[in-house]
N, C-alpha and C positions, 0 to 999 in steps of 0.2 A: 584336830582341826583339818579341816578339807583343802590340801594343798591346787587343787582346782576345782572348778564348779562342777559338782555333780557328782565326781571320785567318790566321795565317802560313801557308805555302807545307808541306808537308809535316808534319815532326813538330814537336812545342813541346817544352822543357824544362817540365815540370808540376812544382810542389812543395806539397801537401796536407796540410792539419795541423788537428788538432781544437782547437777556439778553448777550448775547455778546458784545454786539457795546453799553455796558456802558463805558463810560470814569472814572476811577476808581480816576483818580489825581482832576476832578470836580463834583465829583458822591462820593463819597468815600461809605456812609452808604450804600446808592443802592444798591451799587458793592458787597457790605457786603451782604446783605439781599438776591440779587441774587446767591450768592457764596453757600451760606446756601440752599436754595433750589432748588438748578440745579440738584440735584438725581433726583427728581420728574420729571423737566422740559425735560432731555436727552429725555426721551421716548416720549415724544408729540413732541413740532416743535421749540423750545428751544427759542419762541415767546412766551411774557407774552401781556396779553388784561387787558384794564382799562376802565370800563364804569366812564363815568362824564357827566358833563350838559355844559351848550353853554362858560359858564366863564371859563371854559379849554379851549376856541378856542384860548385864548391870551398867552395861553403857548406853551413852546417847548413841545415836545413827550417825551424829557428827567425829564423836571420840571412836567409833569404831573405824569412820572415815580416815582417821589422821593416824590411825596404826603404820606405821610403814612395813613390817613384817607379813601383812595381810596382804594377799595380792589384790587389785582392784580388778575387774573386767566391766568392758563396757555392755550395757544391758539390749540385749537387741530386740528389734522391733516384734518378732513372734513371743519373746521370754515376756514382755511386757504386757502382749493381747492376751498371753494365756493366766495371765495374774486372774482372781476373781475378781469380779465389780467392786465388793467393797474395799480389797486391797488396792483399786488401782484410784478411786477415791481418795482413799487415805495419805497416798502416795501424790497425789495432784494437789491434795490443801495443802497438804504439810510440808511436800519435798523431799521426805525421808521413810522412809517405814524400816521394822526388822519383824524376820516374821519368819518360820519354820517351813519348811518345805524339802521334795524331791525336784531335783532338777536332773533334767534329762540334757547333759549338754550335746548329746546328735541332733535332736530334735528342737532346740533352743527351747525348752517347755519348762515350767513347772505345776505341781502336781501334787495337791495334800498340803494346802499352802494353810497355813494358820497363822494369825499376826500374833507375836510376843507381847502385846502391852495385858498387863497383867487382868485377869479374867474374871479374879477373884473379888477386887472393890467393885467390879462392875455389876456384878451378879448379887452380892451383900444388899447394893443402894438397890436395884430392879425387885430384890424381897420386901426389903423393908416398905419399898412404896406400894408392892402390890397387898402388903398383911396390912397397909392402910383401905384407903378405897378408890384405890388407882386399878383399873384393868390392866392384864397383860401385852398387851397394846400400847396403851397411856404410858406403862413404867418404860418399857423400854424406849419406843421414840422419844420419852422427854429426857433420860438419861444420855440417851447415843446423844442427839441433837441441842439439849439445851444444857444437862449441868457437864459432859463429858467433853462436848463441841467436839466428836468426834468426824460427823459431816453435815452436810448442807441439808436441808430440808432435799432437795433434786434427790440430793445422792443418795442417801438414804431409801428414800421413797425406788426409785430403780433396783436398789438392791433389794429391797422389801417385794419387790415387780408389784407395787399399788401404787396409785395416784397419789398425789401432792398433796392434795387437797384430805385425801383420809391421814396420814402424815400430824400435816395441822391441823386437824379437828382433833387427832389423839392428843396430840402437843398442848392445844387451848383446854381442853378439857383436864388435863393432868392439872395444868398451870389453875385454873379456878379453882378443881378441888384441894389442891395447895395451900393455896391461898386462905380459902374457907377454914381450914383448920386452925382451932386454936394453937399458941403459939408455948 
């Protein structure tokens, strides 16, 4: 485990979460300990970073949050712009994200970011629809966006760098061919 951000040898396990979007009725000490330190926190991105190792991939971003042996830091405004678009997406719907990366702590960056949620049912459902007669397009906008809700039509489409509109024409068109199929 990376006893600071960025020390380890390669990549960290990172787990990010906004010290807001703690639930205080199944968080309660959290809640507590963020309460206490949110003067610090206003002025940077009101986002706390937790480095750990692979055995946090089995936790929520919240149970990784309430480790007290894990040191927290607060997330600063460059570590945060240098996230990818669909990371910082992820990280705006949700509140949380955990996700693998190089962090540079001289340079508050990181670098080689890949988000932890598992890759593998997502890639399974995006076959299965495309060995139907869904396009490579169709499968994955309607699995990111509709059966995963990973992000918003916006977000997605930005990280895709295409318009909205081609988005949901993939989305509508999945959704009819869907539909159409017998059951």
């Amino acid at each position: 485990m990376a006893a600071q951000p960025g020390t380890g040898s390669g990549r960290d396990f990172v787990t990010i979460f906004k010290t807001g979007s703690v639930d205080r009725s199944e968080y309660p000490e959290l809640a507590d300990l963020l309460l206490e330190g949110r003067t610090q926190l206003t002025a940077e991105t009101s986002y706390l970073m937790k480095f750990g190792d692979e055995s946090h991939r089995s936790l929520t971003p919240f149970d990784v949050a309430s480790l007290h042996d894990v040191p927290a830091y607060p997330l600063p405004e460059t570590a945060l712009d240098s996230l990818p678009a669909h990371v910082r997406a992820e990280l705006e719907q949700n509140g949380a994200i955990q996700m693998v990366a190089s962090y540079d702590p001289e340079n508050h960056r990181f670098e080689e970011v890949d988000l932890a949620w598992d890759d593998q049912d997502f890639l399974e459902r995006v076959t299965e629809l495309i060995a139907g007669e869904l396009s490579l397009h169709e499968a994955v906008d309607w699995v990111v966006v509709e059966e995963a809700e990973r992000f918003t039509v916006a977000q997605w489409a930005e990280i895709r760098d295409v318009t909205e509109d081609a988005v949901r024409s993939n989305i509508n068109a999945a959704r009819e061919k869907l539909l159409a199929e017998p059951e």
